[in-house]
ROGUVO-196115 format. One record per residue (C-alpha): x, z, y. Coordinates in steps of 0.25 Angstrom, whole numbers, plus 5000, padded with zeros to 4 digits. Each point is the difference from the previous one (the first is absolute). Example, Ala and Ser with C-alpha at 12.3 -4.5 7.8 and 13.67 -1.06 7.14 Angstrom:
# residues 2
     u     w     v
  5049  5031  4982
  5006  4998  5014
This chain:
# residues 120
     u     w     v
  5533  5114  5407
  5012  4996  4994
  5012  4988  4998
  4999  4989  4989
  5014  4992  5000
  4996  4989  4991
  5014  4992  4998
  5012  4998  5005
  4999  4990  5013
  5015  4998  5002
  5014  5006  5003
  5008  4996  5011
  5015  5001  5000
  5011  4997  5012
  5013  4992  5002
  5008  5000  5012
  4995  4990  5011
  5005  4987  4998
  5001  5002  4984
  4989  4992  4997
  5007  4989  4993
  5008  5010  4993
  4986  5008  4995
  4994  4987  4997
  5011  4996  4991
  4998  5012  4991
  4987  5004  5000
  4994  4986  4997
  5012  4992  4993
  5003  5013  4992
  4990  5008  4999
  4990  4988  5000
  4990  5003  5010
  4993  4989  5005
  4997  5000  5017
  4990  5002  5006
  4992  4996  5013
  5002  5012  5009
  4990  5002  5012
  5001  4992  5011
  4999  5014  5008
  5012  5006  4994
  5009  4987  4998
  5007  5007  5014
  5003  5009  4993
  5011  4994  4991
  5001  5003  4984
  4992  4993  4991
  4988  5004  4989
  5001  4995  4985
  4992  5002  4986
  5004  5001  4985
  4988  5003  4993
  4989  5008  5008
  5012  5007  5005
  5004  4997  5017
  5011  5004  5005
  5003  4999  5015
  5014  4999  5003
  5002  5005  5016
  5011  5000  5008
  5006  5011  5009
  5012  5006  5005
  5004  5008  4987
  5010  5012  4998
  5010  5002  4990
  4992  5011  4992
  4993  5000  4986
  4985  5005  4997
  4991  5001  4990
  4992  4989  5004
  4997  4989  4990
  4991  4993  4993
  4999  4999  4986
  4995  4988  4991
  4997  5001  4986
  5005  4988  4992
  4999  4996  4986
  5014  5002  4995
  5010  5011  5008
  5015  4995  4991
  4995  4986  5003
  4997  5003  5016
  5012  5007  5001
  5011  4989  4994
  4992  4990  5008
  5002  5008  5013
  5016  5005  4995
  5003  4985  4999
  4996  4996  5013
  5010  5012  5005
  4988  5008  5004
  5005  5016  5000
  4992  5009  4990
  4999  5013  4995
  4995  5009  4992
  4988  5009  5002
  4996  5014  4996
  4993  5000  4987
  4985  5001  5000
  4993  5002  4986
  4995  4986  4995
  5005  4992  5011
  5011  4991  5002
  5006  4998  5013
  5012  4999  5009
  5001  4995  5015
  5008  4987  5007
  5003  4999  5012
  4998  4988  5011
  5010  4997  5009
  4995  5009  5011
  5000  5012  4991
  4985  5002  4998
  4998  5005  4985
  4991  4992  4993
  4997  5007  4985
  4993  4992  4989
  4996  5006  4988
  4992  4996  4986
């Protein structure tokens, strides 16, 4: 017996509790996700789902800490230069990654600090 992962069914990422707005404001007028219905069985939980592509992301909330991780998700996108002015002029915080043979890549950040690469 053994495990088939067939795809990638979504990625969750947190904000603070009561961020919601905030989240909202970045991850869909930005980033242009576009929300959707979350469970009614989860809706107690705060946060909010969304959808670009066949990607979801699940934005949750929680009491978050002032550390960084290596946590992220990472989206691949048609053009990096063009991603990353885009993101730059909406005074979203990037940076440069590591080089990996063949890939180009660099990270921004929301404004809770979650990482989020894109690459091409």
């Amino acid at each position: 017996m053994t495990i088939t992962i067939l795809k990638l069914d979504h990625i969750q990422l947190c904000v603070p509790i009561g961020e919601e707005p905030m989240a909202r404001q970045f991850y869909l007028n930005i980033l242009k996700f576009q929300e959707i219905e979350k469970p009614e069985s989860l809706k107690s939980n705060g946060g909010f789902w969304c959808q670009a592509g066949d990607v979801q992301l699940h934005i949750g909330v929680e009491k978050m800490q002032e550390t960084l991780s290596k946590r992220h998700p990472a989206f691949l996108v048609e053009n990096v230069a063009i991603t990353r002015t885009y993101l730059e002029n909406h005074a979203v915080k990037t940076q440069d990654e590591k080089p990996v043979p063949g890939v180009k890549r660099f990270s921004c950040f929301d404004p809770f600090n979650n990482r989020i690469e894109f690459l091409e």
